[in-house]
C-alpha positions in Angstrom: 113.1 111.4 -91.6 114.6 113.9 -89.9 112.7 116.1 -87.0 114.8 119.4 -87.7 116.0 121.5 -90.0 119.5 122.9 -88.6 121.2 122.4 -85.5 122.0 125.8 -83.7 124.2 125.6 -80.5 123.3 128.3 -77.9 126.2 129.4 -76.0 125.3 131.1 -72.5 127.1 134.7 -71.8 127.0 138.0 -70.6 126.6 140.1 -73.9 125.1 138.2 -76.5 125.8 140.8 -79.3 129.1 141.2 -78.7 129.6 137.3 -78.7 127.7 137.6 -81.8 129.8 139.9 -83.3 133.2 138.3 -82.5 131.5 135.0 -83.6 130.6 136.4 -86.7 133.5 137.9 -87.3 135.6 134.6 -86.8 133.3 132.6 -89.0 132.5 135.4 -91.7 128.4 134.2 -90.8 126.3 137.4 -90.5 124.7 138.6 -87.6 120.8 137.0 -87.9 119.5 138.1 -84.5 121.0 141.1 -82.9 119.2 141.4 -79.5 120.3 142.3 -76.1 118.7 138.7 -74.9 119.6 136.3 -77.8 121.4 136.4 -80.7 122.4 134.5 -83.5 124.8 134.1 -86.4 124.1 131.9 -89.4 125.8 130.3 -92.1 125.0 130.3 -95.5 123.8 127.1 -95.6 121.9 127.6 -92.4 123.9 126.0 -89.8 124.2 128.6 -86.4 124.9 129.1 -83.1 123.1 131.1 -81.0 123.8 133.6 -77.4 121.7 133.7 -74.6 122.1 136.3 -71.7 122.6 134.8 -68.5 122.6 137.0 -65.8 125.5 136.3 -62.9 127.4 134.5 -65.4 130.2 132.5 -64.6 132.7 131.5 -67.5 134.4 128.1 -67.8 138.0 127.7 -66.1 139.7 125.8 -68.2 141.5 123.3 -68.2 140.3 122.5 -64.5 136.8 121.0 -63.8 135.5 123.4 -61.0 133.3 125.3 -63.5 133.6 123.0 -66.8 133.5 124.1 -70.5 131.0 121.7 -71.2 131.6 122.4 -74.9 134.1 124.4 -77.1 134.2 125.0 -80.4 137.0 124.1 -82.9 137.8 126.2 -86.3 140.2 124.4 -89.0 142.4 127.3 -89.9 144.9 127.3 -93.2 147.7 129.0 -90.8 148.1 129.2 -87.5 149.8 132.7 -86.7 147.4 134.3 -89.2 144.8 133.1 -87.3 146.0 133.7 -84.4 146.6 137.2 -85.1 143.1 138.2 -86.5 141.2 136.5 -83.0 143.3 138.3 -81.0 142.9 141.4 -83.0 138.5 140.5 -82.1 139.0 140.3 -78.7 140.1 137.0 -77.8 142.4 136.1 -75.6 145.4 133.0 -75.8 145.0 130.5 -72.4 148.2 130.2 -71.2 147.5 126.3 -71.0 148.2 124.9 -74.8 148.2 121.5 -74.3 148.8 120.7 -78.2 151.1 121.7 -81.1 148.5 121.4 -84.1 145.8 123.4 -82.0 145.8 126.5 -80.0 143.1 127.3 -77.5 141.6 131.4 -77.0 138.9 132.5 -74.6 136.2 134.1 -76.5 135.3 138.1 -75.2 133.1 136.1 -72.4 135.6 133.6 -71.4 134.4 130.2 -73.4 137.3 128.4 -74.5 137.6 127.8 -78.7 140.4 126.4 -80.4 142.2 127.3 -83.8 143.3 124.2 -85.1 145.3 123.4 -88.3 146.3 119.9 -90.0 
């Protein structure tokens, strides 16, 4: 029996409708909550991930283990200089650390590291 109905990760950040927003825009998942303190995007099928304002907040440095990711998220993509193209085009940034040839790894606008990964 399960106790939930779908999982949502909440991601901490500075601006939680613009992480929304680039979010969104990655996954093609529409904006659910649009608030300045939390918001959330949602699939279809009602899995979502959710940003929470955190005031003074620090981002991950990645790949070394002062501040820790914690998490990332990874997103199968069919081609990986298409992809690569369109984040950058909403505001991500490439790490200069790419450790792998079937993956690449971005900073979202607030500085969480996500990965494009194909194969």
């Amino acid at each position: 029996m399960a106790i939930a109905r779908f999982p949502v990760v909440v991601l901490d950040c500075p601006d939680p409708q613009r992480l929304a927003a680039f979010y969104g825009a990655l996954l093609d998942w529409p904006v659910a909550r649009d608030d300045p303190d939390m918001s959330f995007i949602r699939a279809e099928y009602g899995d979502g991930i959710g940003f929470q304002k955190v005031d003074g907040f620090t981002p991950p440095q990645w790949p070394g283990q002062d501040v820790p990711q914690q998490m990332h998220i990874d997103v199968d993509v069919d081609d990986l200089d298409t992809a690569e193209a369109a984040v950058l085009e909403l505001g991500a940034t490439k790490h200069e650390h790419q450790p792998g040839t079937t993956f690449r790894v971005f900073l979202d606008p607030a500085g969480h590291p996500f990965c494009l990964c194909s194969g």
